[in-house]
Biopython code that builds the backbone (N, CA, C, O; Angstrom):
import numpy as np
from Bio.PDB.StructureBuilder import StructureBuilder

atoms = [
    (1, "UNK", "N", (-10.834, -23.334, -14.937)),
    (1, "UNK", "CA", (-10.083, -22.601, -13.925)),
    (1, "UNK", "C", (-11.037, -22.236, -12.797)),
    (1, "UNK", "O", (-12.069, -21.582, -12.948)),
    (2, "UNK", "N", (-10.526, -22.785, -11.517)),
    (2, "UNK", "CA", (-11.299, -22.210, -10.582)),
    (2, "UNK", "C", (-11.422, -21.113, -9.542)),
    (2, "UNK", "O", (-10.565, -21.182, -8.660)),
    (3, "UNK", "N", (-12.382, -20.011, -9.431)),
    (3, "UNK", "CA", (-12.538, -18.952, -8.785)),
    (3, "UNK", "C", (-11.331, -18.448, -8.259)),
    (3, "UNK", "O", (-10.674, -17.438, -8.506)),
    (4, "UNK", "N", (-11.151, -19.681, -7.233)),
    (4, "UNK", "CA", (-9.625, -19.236, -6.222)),
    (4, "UNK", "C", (-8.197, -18.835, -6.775)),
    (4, "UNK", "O", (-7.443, -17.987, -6.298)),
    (5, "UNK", "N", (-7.929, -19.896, -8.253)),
    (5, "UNK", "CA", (-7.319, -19.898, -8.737)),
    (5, "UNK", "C", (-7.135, -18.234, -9.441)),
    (5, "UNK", "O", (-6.160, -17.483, -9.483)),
    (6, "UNK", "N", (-8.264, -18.119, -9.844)),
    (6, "UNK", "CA", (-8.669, -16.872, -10.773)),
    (6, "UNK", "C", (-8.288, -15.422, -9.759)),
    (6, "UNK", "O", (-7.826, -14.412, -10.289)),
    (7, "UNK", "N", (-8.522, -15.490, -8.455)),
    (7, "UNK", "CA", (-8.320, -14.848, -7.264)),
    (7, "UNK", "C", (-7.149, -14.705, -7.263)),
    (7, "UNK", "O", (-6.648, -13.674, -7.710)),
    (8, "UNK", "N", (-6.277, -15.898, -6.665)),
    (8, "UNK", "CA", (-4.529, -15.519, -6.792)),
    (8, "UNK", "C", (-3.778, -15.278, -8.145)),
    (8, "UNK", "O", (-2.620, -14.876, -8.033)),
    (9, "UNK", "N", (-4.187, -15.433, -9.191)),
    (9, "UNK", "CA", (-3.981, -14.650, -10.704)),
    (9, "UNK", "C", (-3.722, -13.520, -10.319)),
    (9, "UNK", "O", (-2.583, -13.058, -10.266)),
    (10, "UNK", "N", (-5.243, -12.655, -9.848)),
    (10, "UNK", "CA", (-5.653, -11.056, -9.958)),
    (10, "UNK", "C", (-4.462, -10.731, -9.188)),
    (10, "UNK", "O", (-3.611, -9.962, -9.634)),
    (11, "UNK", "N", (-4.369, -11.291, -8.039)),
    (11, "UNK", "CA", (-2.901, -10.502, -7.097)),
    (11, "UNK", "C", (-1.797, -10.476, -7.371)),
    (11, "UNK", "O", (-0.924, -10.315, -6.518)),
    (12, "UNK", "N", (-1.577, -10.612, -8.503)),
    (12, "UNK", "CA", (0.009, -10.927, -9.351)),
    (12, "UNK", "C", (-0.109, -9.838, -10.295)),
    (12, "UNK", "O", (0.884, -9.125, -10.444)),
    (13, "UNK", "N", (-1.370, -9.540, -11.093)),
    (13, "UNK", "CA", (-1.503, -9.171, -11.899)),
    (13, "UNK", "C", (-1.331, -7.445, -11.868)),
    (13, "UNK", "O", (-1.260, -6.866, -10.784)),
    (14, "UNK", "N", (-1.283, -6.834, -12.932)),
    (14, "UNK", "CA", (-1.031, -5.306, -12.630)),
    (14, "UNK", "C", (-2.278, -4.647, -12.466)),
    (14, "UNK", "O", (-2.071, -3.437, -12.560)),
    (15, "UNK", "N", (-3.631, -4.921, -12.238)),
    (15, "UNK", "CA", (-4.512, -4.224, -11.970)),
    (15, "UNK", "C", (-4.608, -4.454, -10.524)),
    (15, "UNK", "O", (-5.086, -3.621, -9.754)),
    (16, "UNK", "N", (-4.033, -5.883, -10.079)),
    (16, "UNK", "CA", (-4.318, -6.422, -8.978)),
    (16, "UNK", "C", (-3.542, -5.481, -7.925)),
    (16, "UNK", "O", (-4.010, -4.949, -6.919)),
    (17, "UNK", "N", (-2.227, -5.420, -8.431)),
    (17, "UNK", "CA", (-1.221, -4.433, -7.661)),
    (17, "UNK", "C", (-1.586, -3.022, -8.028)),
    (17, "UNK", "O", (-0.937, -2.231, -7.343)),
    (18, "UNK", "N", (-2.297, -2.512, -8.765)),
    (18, "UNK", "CA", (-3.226, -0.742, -8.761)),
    (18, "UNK", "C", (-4.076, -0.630, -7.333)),
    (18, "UNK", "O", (-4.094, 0.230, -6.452)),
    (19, "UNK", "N", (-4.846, -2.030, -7.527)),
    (19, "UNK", "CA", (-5.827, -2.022, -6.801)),
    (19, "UNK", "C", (-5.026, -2.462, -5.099)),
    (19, "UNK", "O", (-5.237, -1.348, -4.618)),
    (20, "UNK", "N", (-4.729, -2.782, -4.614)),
    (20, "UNK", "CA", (-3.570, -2.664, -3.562)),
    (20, "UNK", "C", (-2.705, -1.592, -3.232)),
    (20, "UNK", "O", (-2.357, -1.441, -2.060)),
    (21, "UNK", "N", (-2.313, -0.823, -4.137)),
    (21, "UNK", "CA", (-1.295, 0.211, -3.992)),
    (21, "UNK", "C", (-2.522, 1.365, -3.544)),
    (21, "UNK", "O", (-2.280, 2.261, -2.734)),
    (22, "UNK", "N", (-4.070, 1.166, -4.303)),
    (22, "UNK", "CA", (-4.838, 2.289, -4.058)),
    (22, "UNK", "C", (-5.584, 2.205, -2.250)),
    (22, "UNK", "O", (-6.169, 3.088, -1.623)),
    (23, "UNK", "N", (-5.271, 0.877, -1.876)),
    (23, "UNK", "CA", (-6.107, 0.331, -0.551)),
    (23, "UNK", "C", (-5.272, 0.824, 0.478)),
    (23, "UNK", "O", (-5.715, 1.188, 1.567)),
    (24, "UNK", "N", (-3.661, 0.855, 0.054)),
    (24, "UNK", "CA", (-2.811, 0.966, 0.911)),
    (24, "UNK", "C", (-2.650, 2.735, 0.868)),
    (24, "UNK", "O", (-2.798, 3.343, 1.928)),
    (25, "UNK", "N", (-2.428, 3.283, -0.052)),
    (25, "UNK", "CA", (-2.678, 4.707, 0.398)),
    (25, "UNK", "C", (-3.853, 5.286, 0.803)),
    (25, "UNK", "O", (-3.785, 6.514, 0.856)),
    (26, "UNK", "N", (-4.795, 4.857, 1.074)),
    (26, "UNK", "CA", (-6.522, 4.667, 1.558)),
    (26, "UNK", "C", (-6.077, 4.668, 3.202)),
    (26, "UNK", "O", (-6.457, 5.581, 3.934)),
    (27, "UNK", "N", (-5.087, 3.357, 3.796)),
    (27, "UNK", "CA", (-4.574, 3.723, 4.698)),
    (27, "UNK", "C", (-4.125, 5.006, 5.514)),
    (27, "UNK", "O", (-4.409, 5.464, 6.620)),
    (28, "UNK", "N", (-3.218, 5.412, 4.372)),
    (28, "UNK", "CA", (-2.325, 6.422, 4.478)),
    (28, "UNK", "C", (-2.989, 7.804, 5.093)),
    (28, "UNK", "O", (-2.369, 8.622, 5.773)),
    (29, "UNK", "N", (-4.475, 7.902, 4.686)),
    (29, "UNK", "CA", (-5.064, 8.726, 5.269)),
    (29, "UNK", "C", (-5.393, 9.112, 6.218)),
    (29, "UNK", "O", (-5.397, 10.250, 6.687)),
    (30, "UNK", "N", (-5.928, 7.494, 6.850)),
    (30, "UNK", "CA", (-6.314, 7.176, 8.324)),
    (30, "UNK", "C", (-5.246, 7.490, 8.899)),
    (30, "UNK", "O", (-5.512, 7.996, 9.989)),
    (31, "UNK", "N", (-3.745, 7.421, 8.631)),
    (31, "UNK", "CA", (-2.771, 7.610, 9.505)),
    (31, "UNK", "C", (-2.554, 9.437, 9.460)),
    (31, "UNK", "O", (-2.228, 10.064, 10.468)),
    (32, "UNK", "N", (-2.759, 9.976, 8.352)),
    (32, "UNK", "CA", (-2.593, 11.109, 8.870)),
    (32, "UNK", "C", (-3.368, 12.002, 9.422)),
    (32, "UNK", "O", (-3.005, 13.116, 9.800)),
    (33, "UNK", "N", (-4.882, 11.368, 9.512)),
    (33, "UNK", "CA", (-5.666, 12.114, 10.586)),
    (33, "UNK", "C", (-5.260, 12.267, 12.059)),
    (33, "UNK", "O", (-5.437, 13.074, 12.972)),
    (34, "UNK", "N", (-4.229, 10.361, 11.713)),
    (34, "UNK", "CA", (-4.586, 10.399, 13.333)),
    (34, "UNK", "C", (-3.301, 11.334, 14.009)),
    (34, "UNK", "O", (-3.225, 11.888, 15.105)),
    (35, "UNK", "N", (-2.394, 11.263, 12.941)),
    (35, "UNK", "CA", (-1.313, 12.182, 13.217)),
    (35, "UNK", "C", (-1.985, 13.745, 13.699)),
    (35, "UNK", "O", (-1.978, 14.269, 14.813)),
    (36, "UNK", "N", (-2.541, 14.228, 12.425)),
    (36, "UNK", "CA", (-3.388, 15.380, 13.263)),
    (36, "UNK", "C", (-3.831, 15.500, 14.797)),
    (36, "UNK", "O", (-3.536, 16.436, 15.539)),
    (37, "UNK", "N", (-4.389, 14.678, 15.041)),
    (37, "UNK", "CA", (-5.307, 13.931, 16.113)),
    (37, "UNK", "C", (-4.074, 14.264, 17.235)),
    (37, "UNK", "O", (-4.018, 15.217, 18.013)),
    (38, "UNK", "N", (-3.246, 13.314, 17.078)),
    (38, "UNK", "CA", (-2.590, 13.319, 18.042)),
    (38, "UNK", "C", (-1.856, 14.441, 18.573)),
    (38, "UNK", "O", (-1.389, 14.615, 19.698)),
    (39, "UNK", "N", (-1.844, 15.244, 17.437)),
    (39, "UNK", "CA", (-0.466, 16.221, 17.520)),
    (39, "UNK", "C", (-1.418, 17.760, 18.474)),
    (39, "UNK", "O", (-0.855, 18.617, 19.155)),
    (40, "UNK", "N", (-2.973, 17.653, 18.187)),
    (40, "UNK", "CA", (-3.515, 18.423, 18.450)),
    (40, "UNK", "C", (-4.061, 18.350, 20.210)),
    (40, "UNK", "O", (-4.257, 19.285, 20.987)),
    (41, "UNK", "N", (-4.187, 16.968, 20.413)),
    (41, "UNK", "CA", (-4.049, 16.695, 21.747)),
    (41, "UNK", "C", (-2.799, 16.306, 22.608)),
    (41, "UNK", "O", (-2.954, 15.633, 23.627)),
    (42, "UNK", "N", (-1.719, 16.672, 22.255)),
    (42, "UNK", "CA", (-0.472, 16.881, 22.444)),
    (42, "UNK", "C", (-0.485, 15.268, 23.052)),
    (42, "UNK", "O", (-0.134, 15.192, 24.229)),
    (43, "UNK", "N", (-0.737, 14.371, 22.589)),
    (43, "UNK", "CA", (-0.709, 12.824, 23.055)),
    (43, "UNK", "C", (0.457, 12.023, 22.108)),
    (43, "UNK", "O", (0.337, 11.546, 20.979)),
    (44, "UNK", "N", (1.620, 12.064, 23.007)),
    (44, "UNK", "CA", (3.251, 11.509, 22.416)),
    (44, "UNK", "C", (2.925, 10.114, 21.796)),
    (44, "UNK", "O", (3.106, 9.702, 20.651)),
    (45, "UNK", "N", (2.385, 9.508, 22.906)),
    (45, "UNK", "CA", (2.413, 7.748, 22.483)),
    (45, "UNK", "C", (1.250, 7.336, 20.996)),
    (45, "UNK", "O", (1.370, 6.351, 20.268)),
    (46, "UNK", "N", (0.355, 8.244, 20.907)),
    (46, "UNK", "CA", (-0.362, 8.182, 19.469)),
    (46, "UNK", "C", (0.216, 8.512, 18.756)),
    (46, "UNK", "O", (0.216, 7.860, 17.712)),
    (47, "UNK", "N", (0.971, 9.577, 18.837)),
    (47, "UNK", "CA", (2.166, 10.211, 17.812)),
    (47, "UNK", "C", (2.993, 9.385, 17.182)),
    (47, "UNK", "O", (3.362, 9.447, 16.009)),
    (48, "UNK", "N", (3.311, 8.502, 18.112)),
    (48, "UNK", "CA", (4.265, 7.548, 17.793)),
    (48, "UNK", "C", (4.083, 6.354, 17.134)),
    (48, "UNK", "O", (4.805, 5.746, 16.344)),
    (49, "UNK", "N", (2.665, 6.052, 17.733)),
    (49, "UNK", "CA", (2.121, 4.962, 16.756)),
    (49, "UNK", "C", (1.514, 5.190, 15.501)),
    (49, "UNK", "O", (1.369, 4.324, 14.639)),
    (50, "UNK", "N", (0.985, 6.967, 15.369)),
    (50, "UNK", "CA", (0.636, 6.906, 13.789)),
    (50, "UNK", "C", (1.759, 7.115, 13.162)),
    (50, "UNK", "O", (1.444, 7.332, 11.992)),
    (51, "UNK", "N", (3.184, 7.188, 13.305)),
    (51, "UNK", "CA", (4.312, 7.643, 12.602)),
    (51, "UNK", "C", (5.042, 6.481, 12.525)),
    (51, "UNK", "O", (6.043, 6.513, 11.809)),
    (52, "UNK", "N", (4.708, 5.237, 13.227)),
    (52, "UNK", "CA", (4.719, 3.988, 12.962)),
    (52, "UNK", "C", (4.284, 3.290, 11.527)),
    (52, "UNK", "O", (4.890, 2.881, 10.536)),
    (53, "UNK", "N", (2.926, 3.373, 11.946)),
    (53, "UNK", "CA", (1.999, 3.067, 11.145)),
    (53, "UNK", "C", (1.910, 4.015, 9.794)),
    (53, "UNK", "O", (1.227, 3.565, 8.874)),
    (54, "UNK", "N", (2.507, 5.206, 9.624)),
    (54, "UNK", "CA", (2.403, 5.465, 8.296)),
    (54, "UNK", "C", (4.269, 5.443, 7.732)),
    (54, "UNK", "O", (4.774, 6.047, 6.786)),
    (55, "UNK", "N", (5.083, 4.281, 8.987)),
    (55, "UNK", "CA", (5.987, 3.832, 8.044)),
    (55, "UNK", "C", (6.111, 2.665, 7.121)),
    (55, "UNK", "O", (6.709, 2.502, 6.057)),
    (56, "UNK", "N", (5.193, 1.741, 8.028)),
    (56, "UNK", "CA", (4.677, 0.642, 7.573)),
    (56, "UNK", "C", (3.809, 0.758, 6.351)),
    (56, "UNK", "O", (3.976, -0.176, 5.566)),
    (57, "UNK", "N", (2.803, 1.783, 5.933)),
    (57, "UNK", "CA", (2.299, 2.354, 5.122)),
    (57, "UNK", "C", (2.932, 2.502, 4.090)),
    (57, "UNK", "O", (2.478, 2.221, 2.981)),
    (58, "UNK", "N", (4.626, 3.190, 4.405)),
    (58, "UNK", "CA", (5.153, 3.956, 3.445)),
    (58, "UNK", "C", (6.286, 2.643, 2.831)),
    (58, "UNK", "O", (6.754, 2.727, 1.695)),
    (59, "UNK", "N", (6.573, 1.634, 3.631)),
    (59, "UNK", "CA", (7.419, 0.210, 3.149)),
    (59, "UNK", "C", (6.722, -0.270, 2.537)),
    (59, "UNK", "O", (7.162, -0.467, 1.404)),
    (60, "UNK", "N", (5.108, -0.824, 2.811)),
    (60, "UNK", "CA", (3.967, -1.343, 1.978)),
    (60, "UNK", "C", (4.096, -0.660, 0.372)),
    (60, "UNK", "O", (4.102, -1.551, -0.478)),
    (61, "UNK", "N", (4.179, 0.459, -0.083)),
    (61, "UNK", "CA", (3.701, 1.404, -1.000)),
    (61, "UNK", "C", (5.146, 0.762, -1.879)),
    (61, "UNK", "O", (5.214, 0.167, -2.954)),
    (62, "UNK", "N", (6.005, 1.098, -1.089)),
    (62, "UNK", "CA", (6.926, 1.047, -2.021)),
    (62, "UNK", "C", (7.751, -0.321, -2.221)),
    (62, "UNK", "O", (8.812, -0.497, -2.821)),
    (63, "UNK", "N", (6.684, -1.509, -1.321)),
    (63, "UNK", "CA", (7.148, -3.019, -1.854)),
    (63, "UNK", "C", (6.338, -2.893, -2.985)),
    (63, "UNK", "O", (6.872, -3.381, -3.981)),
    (64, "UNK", "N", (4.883, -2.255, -3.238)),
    (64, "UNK", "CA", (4.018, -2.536, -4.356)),
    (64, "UNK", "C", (4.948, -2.038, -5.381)),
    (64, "UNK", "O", (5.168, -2.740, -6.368)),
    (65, "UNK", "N", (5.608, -0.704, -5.220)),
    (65, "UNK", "CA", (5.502, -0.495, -6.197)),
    (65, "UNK", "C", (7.241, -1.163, -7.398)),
    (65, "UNK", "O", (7.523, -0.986, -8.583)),
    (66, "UNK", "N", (7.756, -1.701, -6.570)),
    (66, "UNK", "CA", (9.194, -2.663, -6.528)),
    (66, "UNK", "C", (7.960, -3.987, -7.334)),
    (66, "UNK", "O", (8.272, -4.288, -8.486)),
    (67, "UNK", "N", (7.095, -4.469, -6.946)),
    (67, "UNK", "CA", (6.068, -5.226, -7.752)),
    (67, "UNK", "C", (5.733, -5.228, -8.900)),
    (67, "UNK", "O", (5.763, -6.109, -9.759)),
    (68, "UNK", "N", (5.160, -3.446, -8.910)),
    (68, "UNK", "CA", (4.816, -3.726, -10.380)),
    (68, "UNK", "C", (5.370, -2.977, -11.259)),
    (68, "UNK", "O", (4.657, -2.823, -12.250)),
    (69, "UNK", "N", (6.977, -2.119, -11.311)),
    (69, "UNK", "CA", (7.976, -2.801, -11.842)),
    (69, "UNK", "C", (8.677, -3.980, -12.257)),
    (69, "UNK", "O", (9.330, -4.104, -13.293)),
    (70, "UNK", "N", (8.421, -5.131, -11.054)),
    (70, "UNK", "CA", (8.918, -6.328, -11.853)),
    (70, "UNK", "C", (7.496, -6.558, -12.762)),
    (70, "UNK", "O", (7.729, -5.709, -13.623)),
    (71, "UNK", "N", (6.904, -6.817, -12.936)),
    (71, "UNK", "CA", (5.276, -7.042, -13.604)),
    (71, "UNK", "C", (5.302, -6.120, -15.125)),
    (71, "UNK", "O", (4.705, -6.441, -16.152)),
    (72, "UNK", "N", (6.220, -4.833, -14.913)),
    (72, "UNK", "CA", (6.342, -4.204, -16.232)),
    (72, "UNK", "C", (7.702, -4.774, -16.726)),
    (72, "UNK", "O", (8.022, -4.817, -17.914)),
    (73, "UNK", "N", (8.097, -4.996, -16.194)),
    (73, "UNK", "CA", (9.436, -5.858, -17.200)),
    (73, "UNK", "C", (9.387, -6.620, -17.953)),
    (73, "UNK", "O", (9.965, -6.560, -19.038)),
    (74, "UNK", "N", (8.248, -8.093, -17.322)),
    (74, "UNK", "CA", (8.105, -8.665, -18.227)),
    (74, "UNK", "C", (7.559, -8.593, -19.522)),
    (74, "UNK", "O", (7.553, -9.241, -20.569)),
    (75, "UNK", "N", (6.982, -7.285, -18.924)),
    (75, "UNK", "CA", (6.276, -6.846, -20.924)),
    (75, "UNK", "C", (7.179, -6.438, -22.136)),
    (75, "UNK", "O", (7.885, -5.435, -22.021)),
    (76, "UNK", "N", (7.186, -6.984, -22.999)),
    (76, "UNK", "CA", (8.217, -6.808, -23.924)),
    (76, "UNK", "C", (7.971, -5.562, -24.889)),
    (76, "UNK", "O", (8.826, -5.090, -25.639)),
    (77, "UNK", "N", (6.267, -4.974, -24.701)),
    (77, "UNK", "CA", (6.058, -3.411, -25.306)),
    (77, "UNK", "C", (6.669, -2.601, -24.603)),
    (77, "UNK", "O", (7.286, -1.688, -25.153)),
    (78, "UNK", "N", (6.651, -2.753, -22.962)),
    (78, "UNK", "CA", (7.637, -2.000, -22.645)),
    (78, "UNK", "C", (9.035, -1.709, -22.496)),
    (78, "UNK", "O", (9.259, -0.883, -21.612)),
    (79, "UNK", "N", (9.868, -2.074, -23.001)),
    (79, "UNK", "CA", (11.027, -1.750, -23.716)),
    (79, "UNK", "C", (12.143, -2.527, -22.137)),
    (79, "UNK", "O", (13.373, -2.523, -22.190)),
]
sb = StructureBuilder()
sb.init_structure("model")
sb.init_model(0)
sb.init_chain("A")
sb.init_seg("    ")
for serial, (resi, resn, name, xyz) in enumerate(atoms, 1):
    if name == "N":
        sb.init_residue(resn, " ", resi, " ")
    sb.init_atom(name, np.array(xyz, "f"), 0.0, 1.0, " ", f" {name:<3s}", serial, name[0])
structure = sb.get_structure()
């Protein structure tokens, strides 16, 4: 089996989607500084783009986590 192969495995896999779900709320942070940020320099159009960007954040989170639900289904320990 080769590397690459072994690579697109991990991203299917349920550690693979931990490790994604943890990168993407890692995001989530950056967006709410900048929300701070913005809200404190009363600057509308940043406002708007970090409330953008932590919706996109917040669709990301919850395609992962629609993921690895399907990923626990197939386990048959889990019921």
């Amino acid at each position: 089996m080769s590397a690459l192969s072994k690579a697109k495995g991990f991203k299917k896999s349920k550690s693979g989607t931990y490790l994604s779900m943890a990168a993407t709320a890692f995001g989530a942070v950056g967006a709410l500084k900048q929300i701070k940020k913005a809200r404190a320099e009363n600057d509308t159009l940043r406002l708007v783009d970090a409330v953008v960007t932590a919706a996109g954040i917040a669709t990301g989170l919850a395609i992962l986590y629609r993921e690895l639900k399907r990923l626990g289904d197939d386990d048959v320990l889990l019921g």
